[in-house]
N, C-alpha and C positions, 0 to 999 in steps of 0.2 A: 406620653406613650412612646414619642421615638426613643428617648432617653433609657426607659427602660428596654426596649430592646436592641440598641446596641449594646448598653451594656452588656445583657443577653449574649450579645455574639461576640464580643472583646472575650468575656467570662468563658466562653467554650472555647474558643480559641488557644487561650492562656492553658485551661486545660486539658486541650490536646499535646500543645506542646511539652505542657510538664510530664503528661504519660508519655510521650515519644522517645522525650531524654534519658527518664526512668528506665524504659523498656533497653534504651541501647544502655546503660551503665549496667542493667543487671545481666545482658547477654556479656555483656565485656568482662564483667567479674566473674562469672559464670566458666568462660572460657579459659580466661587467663591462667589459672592453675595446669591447664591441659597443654596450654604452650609451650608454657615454663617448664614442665615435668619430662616434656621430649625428651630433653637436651640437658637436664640438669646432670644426669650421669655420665655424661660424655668428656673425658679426659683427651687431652693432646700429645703428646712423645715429637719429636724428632730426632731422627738418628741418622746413622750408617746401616743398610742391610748387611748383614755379616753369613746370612746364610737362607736358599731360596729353596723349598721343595712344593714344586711345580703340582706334583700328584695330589698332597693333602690342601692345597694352598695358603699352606702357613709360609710366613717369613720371618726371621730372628733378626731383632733389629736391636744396635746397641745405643744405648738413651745417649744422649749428647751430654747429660746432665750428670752432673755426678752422685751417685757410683759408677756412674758410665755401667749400668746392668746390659746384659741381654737377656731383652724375654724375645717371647714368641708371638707372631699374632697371625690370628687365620683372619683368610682377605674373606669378604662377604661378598667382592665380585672377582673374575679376573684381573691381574693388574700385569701390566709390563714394566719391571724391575729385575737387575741384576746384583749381584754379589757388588760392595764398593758404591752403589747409589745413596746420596741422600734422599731421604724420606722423610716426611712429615704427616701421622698420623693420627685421625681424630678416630676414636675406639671407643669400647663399653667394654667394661671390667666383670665379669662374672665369676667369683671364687680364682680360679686361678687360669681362668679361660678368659681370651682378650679377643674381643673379635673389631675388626679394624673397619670401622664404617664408611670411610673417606682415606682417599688416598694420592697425598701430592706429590710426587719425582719430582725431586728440585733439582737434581743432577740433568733430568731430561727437559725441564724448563729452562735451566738455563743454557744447555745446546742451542735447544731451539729459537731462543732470542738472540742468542749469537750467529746464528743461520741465518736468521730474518735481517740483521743489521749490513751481512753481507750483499 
């Protein structure tokens, strides 16, 4: 009799664990498409700002890269940037509209760490 109900209770046991596993591998594949899908359209640039209007919040920034292009990108928050900053921008490309999600002043980072060393 004991024999049979441990077994019993090793037997549920085991398969608790295996639905637990199950349940987390199906939320996890479940998800993962929704992670990945964020950020799959998100493009990088770094440049020189070549041109800043304050009003519409776009800035014209020339690619580091070559063709060394200038496009345009409206900022999706405030940013503080001037004419001559380097920039590096993580953005989403819509047709011919770039909107710049993330925004790093490397001209103002690297002030600032030269400030700090003083």
């Amino acid at each position: 009799m004991r024999t049979s109900e441990s077994a019993t209770r090793g037997g549920r046991r085991e398969l608790l664990l295996t639905l637990g596993f199950m349940l987390i591998a199906a939320v996890a594949l479940c998800l993962a498409p929704l992670l990945v899908g964020c950020y799959s359209d998100v493009k990088v640039v770094q440049g020189t700002v070549v041109r800043v209007d304050r009003g519409a919040q776009v800035i014209d920034v020339k690619d580091e890269r070559s063709p060394n292009a200038v496009a345009p990108y409206r900022l999706a928050r405030p940013a503080t940037v001037k004419d001559g900053d380097l920039v590096r921008l993580a953005y989403r490309a819509t047709g011919d509209d770039r909107v710049a999600l993330r925004l790093m002043n490397l001209t103002r980072l690297k002030e600032r760490r030269r400030s700090e060393k003083e």
